[in-house]
N, CA, C and O atoms as a GROMACS GRO file, in nm:
protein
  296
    1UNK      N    1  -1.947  -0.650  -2.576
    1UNK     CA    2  -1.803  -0.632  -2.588
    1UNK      C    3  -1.772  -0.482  -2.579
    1UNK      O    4  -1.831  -0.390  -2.636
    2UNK      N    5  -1.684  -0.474  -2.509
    2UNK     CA    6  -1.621  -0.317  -2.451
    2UNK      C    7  -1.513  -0.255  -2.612
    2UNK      O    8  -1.423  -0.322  -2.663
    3UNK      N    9  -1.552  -0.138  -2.652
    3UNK     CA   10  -1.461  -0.080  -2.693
    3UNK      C   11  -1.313  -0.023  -2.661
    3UNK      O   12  -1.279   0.010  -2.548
    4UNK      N   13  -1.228  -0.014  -2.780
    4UNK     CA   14  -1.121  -0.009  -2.740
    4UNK      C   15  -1.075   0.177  -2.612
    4UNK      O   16  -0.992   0.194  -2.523
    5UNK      N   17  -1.141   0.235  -2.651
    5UNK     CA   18  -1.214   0.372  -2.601
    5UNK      C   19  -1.217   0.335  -2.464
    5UNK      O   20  -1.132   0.367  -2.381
    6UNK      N   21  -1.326   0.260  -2.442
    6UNK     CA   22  -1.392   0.201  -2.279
    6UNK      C   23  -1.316   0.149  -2.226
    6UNK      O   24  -1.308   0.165  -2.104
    7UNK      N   25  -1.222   0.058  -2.297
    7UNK     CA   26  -1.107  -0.006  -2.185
    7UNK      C   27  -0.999   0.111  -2.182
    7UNK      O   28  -1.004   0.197  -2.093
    8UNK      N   29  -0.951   0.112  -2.230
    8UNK     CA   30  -0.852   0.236  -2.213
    8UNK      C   31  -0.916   0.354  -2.090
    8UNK      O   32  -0.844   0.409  -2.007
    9UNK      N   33  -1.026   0.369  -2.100
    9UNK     CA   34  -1.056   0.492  -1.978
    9UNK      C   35  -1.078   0.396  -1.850
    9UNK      O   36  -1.049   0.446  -1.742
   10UNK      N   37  -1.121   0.277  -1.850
   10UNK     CA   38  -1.054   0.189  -1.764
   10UNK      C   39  -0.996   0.176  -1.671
   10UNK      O   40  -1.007   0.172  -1.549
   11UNK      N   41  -0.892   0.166  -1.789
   11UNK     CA   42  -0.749   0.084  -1.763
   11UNK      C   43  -0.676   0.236  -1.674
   11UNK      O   44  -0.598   0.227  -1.579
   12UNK      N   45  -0.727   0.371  -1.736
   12UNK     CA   46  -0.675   0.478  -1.660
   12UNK      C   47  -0.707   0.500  -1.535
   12UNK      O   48  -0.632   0.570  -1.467
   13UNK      N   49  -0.797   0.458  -1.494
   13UNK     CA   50  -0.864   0.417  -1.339
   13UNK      C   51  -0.833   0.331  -1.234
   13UNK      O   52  -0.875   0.320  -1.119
   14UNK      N   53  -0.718   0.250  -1.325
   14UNK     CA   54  -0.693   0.113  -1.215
   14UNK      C   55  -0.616   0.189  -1.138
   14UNK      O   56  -0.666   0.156  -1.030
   15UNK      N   57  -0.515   0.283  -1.103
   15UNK     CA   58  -0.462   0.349  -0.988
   15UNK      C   59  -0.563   0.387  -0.877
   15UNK      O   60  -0.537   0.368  -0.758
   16UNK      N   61  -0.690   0.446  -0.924
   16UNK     CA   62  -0.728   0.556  -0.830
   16UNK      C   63  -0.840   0.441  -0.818
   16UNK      O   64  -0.885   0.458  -0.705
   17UNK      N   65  -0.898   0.348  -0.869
   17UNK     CA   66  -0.989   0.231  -0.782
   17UNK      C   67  -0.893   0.129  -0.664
   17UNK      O   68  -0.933   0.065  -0.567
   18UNK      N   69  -0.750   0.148  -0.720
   18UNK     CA   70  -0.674   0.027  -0.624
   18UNK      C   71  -0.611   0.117  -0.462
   18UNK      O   72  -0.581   0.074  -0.350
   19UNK      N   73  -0.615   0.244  -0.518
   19UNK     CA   74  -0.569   0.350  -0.397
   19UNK      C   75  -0.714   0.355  -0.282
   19UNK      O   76  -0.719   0.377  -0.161
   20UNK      N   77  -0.830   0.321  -0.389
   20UNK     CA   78  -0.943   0.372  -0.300
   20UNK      C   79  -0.970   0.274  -0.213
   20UNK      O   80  -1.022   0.295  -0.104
   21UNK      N   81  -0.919   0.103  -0.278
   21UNK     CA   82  -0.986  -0.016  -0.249
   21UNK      C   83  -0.861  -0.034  -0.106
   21UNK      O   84  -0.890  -0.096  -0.004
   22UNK      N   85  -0.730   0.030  -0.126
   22UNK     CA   86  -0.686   0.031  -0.002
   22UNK      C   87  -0.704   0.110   0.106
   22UNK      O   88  -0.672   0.064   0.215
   23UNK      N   89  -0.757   0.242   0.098
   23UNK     CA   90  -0.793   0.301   0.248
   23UNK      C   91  -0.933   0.217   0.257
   23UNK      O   92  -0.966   0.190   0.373
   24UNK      N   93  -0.998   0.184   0.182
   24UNK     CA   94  -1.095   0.096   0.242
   24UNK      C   95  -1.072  -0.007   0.360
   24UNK      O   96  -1.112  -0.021   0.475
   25UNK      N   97  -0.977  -0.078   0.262
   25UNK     CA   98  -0.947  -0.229   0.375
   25UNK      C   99  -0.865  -0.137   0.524
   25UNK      O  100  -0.853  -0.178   0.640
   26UNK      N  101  -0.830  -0.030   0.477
   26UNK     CA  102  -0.715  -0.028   0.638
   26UNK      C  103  -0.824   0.019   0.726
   26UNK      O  104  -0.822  -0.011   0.846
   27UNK      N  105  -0.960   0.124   0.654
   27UNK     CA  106  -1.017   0.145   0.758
   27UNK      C  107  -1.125   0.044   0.807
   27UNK      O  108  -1.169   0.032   0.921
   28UNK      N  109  -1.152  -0.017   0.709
   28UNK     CA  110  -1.232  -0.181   0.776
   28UNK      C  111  -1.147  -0.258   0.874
   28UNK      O  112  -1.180  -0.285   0.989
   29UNK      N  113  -1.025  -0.292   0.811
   29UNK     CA  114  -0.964  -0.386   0.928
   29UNK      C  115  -0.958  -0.280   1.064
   29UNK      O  116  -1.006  -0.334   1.164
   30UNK      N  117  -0.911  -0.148   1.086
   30UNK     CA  118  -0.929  -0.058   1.212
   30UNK      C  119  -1.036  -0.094   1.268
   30UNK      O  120  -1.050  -0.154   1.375
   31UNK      N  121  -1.169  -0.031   1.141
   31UNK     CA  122  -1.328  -0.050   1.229
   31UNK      C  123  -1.364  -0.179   1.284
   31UNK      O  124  -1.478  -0.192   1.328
   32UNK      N  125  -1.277  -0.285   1.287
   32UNK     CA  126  -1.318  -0.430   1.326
   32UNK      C  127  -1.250  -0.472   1.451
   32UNK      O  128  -1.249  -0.581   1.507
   33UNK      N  129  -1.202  -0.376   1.479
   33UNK     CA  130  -1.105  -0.398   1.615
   33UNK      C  131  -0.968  -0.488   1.568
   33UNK      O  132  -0.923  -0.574   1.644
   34UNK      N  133  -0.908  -0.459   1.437
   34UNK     CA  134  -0.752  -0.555   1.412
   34UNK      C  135  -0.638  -0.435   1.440
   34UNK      O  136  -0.680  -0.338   1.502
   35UNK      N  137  -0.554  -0.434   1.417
   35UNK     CA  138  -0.454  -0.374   1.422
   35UNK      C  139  -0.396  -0.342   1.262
   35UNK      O  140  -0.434  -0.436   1.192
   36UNK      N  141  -0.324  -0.253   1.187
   36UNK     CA  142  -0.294  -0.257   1.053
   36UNK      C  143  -0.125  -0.234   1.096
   36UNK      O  144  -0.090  -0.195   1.207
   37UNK      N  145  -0.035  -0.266   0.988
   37UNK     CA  146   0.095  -0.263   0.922
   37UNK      C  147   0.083  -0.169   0.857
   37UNK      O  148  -0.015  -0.160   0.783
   38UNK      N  149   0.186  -0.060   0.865
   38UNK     CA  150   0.202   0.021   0.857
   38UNK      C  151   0.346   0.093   0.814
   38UNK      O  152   0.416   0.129   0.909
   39UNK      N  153   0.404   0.122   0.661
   39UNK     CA  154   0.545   0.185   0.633
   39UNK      C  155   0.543   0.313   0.688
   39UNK      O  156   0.428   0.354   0.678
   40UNK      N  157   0.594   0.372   0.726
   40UNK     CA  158   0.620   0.507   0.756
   40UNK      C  159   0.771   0.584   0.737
   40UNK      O  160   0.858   0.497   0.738
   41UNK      N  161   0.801   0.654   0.728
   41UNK     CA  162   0.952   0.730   0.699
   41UNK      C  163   1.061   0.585   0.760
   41UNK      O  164   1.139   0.580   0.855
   42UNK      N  165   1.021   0.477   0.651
   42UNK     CA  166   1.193   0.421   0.668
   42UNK      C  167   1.120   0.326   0.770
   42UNK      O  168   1.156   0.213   0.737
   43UNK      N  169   1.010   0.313   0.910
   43UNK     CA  170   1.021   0.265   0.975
   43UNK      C  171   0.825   0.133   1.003
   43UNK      O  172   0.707   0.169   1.007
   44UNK      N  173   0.852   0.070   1.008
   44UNK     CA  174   0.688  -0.041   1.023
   44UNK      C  175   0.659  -0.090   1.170
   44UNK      O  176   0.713  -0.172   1.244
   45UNK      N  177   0.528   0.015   1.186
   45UNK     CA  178   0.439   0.044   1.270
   45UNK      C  179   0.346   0.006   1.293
   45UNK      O  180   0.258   0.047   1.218
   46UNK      N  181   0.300  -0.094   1.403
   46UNK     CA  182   0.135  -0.160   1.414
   46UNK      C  183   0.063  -0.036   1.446
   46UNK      O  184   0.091   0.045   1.535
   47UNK      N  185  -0.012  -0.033   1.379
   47UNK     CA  186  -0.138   0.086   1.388
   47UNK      C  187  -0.258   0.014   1.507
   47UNK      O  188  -0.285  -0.102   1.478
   48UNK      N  189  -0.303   0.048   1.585
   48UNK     CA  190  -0.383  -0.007   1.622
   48UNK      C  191  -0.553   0.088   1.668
   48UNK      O  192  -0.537   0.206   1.697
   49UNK      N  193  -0.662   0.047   1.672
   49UNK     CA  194  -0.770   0.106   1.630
   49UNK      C  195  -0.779   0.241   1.754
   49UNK      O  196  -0.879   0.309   1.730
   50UNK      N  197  -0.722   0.278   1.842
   50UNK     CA  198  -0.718   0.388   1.899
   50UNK      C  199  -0.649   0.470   1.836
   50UNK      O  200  -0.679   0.581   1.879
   51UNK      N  201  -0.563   0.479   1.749
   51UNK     CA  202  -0.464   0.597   1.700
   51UNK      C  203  -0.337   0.548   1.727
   51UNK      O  204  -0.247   0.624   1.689
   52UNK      N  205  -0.298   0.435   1.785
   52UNK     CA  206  -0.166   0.442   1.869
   52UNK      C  207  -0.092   0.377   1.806
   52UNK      O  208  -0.151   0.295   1.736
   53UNK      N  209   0.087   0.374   1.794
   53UNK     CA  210   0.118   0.334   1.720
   53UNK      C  211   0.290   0.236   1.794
   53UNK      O  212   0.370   0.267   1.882
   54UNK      N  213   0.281   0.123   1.705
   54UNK     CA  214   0.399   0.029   1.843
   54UNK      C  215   0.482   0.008   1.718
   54UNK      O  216   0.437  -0.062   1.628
   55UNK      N  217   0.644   0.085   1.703
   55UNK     CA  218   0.741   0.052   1.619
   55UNK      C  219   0.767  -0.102   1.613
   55UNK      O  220   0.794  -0.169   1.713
   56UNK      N  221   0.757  -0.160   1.470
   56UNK     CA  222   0.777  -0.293   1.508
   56UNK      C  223   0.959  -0.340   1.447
   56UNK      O  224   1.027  -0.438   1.476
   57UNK      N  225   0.987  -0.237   1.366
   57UNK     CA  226   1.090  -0.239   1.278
   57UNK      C  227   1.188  -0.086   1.188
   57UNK      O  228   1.117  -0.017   1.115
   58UNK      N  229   1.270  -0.064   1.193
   58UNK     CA  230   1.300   0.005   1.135
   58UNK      C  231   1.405  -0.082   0.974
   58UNK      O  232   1.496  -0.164   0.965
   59UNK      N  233   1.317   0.002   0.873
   59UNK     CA  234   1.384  -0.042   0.709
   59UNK      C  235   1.457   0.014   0.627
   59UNK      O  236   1.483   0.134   0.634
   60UNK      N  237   1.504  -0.072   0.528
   60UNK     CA  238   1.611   0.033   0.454
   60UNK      C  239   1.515   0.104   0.348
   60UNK      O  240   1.400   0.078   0.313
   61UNK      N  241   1.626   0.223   0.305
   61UNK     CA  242   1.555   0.293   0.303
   61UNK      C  243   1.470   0.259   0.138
   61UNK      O  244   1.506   0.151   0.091
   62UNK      N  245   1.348   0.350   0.035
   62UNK     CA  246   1.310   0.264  -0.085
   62UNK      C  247   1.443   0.304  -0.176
   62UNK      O  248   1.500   0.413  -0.168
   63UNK      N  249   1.488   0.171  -0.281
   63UNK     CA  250   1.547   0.164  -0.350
   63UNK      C  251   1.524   0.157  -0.478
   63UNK      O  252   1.485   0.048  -0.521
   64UNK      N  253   1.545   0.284  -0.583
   64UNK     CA  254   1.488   0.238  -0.728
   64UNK      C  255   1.623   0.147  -0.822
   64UNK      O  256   1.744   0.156  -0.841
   65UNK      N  257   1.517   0.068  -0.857
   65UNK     CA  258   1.576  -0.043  -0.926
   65UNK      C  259   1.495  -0.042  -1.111
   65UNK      O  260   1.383  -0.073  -1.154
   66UNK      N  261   1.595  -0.002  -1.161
   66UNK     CA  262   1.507  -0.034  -1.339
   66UNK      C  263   1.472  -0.192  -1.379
   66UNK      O  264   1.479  -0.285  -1.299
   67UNK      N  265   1.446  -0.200  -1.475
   67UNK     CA  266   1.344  -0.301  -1.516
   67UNK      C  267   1.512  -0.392  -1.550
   67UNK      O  268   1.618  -0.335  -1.576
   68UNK      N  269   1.496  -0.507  -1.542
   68UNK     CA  270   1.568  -0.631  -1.568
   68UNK      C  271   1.743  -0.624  -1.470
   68UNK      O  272   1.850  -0.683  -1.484
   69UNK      N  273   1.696  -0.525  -1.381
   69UNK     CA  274   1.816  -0.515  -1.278
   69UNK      C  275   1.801  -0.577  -1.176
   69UNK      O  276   1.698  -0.576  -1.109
   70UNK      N  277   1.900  -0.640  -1.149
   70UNK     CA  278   1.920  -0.746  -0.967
   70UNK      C  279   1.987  -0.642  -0.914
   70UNK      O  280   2.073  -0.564  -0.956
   71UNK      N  281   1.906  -0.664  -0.776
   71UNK     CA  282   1.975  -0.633  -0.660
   71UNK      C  283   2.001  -0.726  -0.544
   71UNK      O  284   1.931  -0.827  -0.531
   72UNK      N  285   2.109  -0.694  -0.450
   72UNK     CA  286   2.106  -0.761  -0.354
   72UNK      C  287   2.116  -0.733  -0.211
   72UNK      O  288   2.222  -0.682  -0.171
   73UNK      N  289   2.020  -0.758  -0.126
   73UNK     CA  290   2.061  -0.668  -0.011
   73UNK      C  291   2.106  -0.750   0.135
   73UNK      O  292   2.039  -0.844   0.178
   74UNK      N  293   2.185  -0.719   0.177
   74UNK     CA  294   2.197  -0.863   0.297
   74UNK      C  295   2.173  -0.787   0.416
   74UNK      O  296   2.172  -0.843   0.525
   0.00000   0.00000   0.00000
């Protein structure tokens, strides 16, 4: 059984293991010959394993929203 100590230094890690576990997958799915999805300034971009990049969409822009607030966007 983990101390309360051990989880807590943890639990401070789950950012920087979940940041790491995603350039992982984007550069695995690249190195496999797929294409990745991609946000960029406002706009979502197929990445594809040469460097190149095919606008698929332009989005609104991010919206902060606090905790127990609706929004609605049409």
């Amino acid at each position: 059984m983990r101390s309360e100590k051990e989880l807590d230094f943890l639990e401070n890690h789950i950012p920087n293991l979940a940041s790491s576990a995603v350039q992982k997958a984007y550069i695995d799915a690249l190195s496999s010959g797929n294409s990745v999805m991609e946000a960029i300034d406002g706009e979502i971009f197929e990445i594809f394993p040469d460097g190149t990049r095919k606008l698929i969409k332009t989005i609104f822009a991010d919206i902060d929203v606090s905790k127990n607030k609706k929004i609605f966007i049409k």
